[in-house]
C-alpha positions as MATLAB code, in Angstrom:
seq = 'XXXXXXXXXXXXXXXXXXXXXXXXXXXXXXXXXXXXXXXXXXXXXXXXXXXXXXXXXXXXXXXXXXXXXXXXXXXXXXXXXXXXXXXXXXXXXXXXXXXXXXXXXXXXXXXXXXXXXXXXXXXXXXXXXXXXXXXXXXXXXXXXXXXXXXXXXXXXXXXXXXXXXXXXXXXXXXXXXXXXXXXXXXXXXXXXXXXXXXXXXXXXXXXXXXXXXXXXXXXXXXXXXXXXXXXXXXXXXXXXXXXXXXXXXXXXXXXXXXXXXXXXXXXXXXXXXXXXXXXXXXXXXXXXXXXXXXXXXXXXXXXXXXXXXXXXXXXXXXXXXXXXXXXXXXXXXXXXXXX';
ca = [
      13.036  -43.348  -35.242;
      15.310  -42.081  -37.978;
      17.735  -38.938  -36.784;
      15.449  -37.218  -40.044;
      12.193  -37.655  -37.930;
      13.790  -36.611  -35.069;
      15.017  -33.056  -36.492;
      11.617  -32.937  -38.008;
       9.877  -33.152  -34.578;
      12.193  -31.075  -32.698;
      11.983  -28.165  -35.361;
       8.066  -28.290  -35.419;
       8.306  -28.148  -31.293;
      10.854  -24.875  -31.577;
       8.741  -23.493  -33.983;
       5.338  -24.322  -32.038;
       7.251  -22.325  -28.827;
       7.709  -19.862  -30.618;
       4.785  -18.975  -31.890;
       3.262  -19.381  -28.348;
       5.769  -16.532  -27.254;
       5.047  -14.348  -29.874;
       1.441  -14.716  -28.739;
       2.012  -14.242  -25.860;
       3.729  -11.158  -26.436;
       1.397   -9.794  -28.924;
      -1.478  -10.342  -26.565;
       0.498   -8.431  -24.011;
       1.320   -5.764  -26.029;
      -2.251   -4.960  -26.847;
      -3.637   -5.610  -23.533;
      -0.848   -2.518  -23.007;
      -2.094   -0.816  -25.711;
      -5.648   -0.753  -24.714;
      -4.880    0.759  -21.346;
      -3.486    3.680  -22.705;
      -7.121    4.272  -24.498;
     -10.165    5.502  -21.930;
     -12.453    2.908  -21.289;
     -16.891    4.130  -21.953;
     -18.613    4.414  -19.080;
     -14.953    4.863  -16.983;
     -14.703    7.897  -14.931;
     -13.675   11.420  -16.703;
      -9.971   12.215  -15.986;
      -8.635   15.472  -17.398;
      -4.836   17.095  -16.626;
      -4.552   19.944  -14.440;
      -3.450   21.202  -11.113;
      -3.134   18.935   -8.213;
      -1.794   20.256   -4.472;
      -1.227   18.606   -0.979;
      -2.709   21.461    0.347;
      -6.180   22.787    0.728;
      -9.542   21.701    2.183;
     -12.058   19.258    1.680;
      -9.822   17.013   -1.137;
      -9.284   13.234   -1.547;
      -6.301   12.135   -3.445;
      -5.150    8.719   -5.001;
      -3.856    6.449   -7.658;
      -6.303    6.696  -10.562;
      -6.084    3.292  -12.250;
      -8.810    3.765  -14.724;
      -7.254    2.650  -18.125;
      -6.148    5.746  -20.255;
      -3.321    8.337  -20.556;
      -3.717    9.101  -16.866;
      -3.475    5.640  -15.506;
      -1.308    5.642  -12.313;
      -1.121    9.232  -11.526;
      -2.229   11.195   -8.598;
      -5.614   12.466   -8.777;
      -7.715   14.766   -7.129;
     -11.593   14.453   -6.142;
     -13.757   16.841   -3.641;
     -14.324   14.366   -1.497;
     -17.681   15.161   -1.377;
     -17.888   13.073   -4.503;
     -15.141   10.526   -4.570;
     -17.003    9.115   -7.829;
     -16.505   12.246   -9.745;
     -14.562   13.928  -12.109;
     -10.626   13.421  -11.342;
      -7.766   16.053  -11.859;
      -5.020   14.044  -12.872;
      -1.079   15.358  -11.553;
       0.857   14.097  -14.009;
       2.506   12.444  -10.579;
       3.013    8.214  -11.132;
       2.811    5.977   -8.075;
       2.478    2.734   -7.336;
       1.943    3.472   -3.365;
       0.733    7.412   -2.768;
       0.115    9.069    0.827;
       0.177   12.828    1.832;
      -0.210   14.897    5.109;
       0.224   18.330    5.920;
       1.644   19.434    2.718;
       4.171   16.607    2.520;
       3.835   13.198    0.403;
       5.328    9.826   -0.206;
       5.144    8.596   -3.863;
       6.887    5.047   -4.422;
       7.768    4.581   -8.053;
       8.859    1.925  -10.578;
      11.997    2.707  -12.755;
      11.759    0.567  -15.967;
      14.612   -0.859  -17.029;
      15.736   -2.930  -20.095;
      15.933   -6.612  -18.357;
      13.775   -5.632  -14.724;
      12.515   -2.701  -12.735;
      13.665   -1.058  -10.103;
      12.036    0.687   -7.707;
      12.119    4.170   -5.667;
      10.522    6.351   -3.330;
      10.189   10.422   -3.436;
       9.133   13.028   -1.146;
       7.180   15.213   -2.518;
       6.435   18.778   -1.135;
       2.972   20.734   -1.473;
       3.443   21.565   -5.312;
       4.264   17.658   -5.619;
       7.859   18.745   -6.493;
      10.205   15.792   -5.292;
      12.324   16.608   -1.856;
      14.285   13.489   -1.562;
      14.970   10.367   -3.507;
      15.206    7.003   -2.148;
      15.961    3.823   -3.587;
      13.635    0.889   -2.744;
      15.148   -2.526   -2.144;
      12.222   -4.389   -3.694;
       8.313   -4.236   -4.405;
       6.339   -1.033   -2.322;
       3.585   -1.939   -1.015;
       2.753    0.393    1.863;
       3.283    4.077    2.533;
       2.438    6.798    5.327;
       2.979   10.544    6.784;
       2.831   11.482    9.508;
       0.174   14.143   10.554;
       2.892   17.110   10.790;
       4.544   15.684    7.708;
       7.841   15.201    9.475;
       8.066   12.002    9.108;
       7.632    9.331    5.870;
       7.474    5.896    6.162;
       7.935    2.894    3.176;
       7.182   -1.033    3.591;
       8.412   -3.034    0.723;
       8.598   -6.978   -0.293;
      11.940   -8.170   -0.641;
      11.360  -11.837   -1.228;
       7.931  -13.303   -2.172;
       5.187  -11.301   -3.013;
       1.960  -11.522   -0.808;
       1.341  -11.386    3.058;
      -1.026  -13.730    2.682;
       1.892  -16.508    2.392;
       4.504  -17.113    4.477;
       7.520  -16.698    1.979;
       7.965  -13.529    2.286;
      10.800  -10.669    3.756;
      10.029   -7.207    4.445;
      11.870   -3.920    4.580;
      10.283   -1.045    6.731;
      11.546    2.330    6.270;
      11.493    5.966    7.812;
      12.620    8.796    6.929;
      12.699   12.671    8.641;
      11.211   14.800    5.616;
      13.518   17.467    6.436;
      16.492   16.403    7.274;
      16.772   13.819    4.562;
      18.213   11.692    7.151;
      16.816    7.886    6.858;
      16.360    5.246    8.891;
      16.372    2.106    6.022;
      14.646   -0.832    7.672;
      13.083   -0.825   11.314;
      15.064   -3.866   12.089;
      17.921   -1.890   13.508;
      15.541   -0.838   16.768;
      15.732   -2.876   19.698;
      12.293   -5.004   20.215;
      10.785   -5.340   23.339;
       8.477   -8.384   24.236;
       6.990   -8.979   27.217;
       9.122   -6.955   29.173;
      12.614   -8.279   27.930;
      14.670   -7.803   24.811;
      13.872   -9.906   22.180;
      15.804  -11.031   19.263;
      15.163  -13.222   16.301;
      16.658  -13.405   12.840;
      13.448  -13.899   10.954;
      12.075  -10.329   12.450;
      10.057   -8.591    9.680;
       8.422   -5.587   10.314;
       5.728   -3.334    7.699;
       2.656   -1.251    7.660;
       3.781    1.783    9.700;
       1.356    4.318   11.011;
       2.493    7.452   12.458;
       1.238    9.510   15.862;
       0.711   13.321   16.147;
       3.660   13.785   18.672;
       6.908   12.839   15.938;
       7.784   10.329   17.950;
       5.457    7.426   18.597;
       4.435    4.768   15.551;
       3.240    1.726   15.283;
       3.739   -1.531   12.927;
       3.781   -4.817   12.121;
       6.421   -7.406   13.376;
       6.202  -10.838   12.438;
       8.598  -13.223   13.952;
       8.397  -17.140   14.748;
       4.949  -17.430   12.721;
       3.193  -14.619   14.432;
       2.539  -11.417   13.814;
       1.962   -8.505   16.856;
       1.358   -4.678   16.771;
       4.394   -2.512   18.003;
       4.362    0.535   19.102;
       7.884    2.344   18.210;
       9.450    5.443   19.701;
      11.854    7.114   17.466;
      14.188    8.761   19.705;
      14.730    5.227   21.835;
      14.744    3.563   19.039;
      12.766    0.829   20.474;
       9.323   -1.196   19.236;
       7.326   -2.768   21.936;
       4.502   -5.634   21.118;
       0.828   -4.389   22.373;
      -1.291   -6.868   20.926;
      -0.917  -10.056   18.436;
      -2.575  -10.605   15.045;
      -2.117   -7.544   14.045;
      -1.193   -6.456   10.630;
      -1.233   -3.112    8.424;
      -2.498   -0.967   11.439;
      -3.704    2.317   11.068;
      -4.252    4.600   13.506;
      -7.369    7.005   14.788;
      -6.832   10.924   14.146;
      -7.211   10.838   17.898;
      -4.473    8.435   18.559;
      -7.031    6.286   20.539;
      -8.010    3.253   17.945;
      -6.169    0.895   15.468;
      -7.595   -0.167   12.393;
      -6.214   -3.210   10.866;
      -6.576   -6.548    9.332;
      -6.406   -9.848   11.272;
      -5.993  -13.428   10.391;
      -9.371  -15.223   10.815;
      -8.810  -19.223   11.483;
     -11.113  -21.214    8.683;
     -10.231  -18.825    6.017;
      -8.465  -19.438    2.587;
      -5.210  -18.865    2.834;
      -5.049  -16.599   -0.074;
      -7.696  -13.851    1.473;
      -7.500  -14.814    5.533;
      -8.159  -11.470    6.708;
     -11.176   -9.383    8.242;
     -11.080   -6.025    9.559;
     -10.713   -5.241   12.870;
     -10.460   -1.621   15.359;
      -8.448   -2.307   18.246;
      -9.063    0.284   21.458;
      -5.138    0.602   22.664;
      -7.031    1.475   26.482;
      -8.343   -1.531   27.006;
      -7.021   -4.231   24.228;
     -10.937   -4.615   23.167;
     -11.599   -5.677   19.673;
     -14.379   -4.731   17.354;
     -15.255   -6.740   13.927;
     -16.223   -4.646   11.127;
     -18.906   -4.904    8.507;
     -16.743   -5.636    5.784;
     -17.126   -9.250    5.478;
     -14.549  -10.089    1.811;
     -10.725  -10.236    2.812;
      -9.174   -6.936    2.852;
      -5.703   -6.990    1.999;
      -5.060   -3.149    2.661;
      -3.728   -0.360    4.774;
      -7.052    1.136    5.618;
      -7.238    5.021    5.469;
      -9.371    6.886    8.787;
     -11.550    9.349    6.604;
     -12.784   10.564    9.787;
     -13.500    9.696   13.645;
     -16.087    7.291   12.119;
     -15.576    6.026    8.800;
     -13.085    3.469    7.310;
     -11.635    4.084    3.625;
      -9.620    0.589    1.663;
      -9.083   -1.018   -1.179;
     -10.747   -4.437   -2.632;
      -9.639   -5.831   -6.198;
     -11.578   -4.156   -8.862;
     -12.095   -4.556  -12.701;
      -9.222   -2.038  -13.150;
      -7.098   -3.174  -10.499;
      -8.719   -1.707   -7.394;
     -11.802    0.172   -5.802;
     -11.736    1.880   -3.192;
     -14.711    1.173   -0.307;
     -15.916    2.498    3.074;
     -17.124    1.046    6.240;
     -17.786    2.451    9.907;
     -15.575    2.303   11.824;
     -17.735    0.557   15.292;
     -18.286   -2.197   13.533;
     -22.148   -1.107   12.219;
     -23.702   -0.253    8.822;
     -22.660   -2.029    5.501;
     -19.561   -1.371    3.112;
     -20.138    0.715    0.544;
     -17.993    1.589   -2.992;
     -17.245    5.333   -3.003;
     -14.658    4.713   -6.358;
     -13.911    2.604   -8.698;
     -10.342    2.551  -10.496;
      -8.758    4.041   -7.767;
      -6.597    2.657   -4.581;
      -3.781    4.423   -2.077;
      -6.629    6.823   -0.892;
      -5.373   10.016    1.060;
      -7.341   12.883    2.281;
      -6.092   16.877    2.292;
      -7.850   18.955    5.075;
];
């Protein structure tokens, strides 16, 4: 092959990359562009005035493509499926109790993003600025609103792998003062201190008393529900295969997902209610892999979030284990309820 051919074949290969990238970017940048534009048939968002206060609301992430997309909306929820007050608010991971709320945020920058979280108070005016040390994916507040809590990925990107690092965070709403990853408590398993290097711990939940939580630790390939006391800043396993709990407004029952054996290893997970008394577990009627935080709507009902055709929708199940799942709203995820 002459060096002539060969300069003819390498310029027709630059030039065939490059017109792959520039579709690619073009395709991109109107897949972009259409998301800014409502979608027919989506639901009707319209700008107004959104509190953490009140009774009788449900707030979340609106992800239905158009101006609003990402903000904080608010529904009666009454009818989750309804109209939506947008905040003007962005998150990416949204929670609120008692007048207090955790919004974690992406800052775009030129080359990559970076990430934070806020508190917010009642008016959704931010508190307190964090920075995040990599991708949020899960946020709570506790039910006084003392306390805020932050899990983010800070290698890999999915808990259904096993690649993956986790940073836990807590932080006292008014103090400012923050604890920045849970690793820094002393774990307790099986009665003795317990240490590992590969400790990762996410998916706080808060109880009513400012002082107990619980989480998820994962350590030597399993993963175990802790329950954490602030002021000893101490976590002690309760039960394993336990992830993203959630717990009862009576402090009685965790909600969570749990690894079933025989499923892919992409979506492995079922939801579960764990009774802390006696250790007893309950399947739910959700049958798809939930990869979610749930949210308690009540005593009785289960609120989380399955992939949708904007993202996310957000669906509800009892919480004994009866009845059928059921989509309340689509376009929507990070579900929170006010009152």
């Amino acid at each position: 092959m002459t060096i002539r051919n060969r300069v003819l074949i390498l310029v027709g290969a630059v030039a065939v990359l490059a017109a792959v990238g520039l579709a690619s970017v073009l395709h991109a940048s109107a897949r972009a562009d259409r998301r800014d534009h409502a979608q027919a048939g989506g639901p009707r968002v319209t700008p107004g005035t959104v509190a953490l206060t009140g009774r009788g609301v449900m707030e979340f992430r609106n992800m239905a493509w158009g101006p609003h997309r990402d903000e904080i909306v608010s529904v009666p929820a009454s009818d989750p499926s309804g109209p939506r007050t947008a905040s003007g608010v962005k998150c990416l991971r949204f929670y609120t109790a008692s007048g207090t709320g955790v919004c974690l945020q992406a800052v775009h920058g030129p080359v990559s993003d970076t990430y934070r979280a806020l508190i917010l108070d009642a008016r959704l005016r931010t508190v307190h600025r964090y920075d995040v040390p990599g991708i949020p994916s899960r946020a709570r507040v506790s039910p006084t609103g003392r306390f805020a809590a932050w899990t983010a990925f800070v290698g890999g990107d999915s808990y259904a792998g096993t690649n993956f690092s986790t940073r836990a965070a807590i932080v006292d709403t008014r103090s400012g003062e923050l604890i920045p990853s849970l690793e820094a408590f002393r774990v307790v398993r099986d009665g003795h201190t317990y240490h590992a290097a590969d400790a990762n711990f996410w998916g706080v939940t808060f109880a009513a008393d400012d002082r107990t939580f619980y989480a998820t630790l994962a350590t030597q390939g399993k993963t175990y529900l802790v329950r954490g006391d602030l002021r000893a800043r101490t976590v002690t396993t309760v039960h394993t295969n336990v992830e993203c709990p959630s717990l009862s407004p009576d402090g009685t029952r965790i909600a969570y997902k749990k690894r079933v054996a025989g499923l892919p290893k992409d979506a492995p997970w079922h939801l579960y209610v764990l009774d802390l008394r006696t250790l007893r577990e309950t399947p739910l009627a959700e049958s798809r892999s939930v990869d979610d935080q749930v949210v308690w709507r009540d005593a009785h009902t289960l609120v989380y979030a399955l992939p949708g055709d904007f993202g996310a929708d957000l669906y509800t199940v009892p919480a004994d284990g009866s009845g059928a799942p059921r989509r309340i709203a689509s376009a929507a995820v990070s579900a929170a309820y006010v009152g």
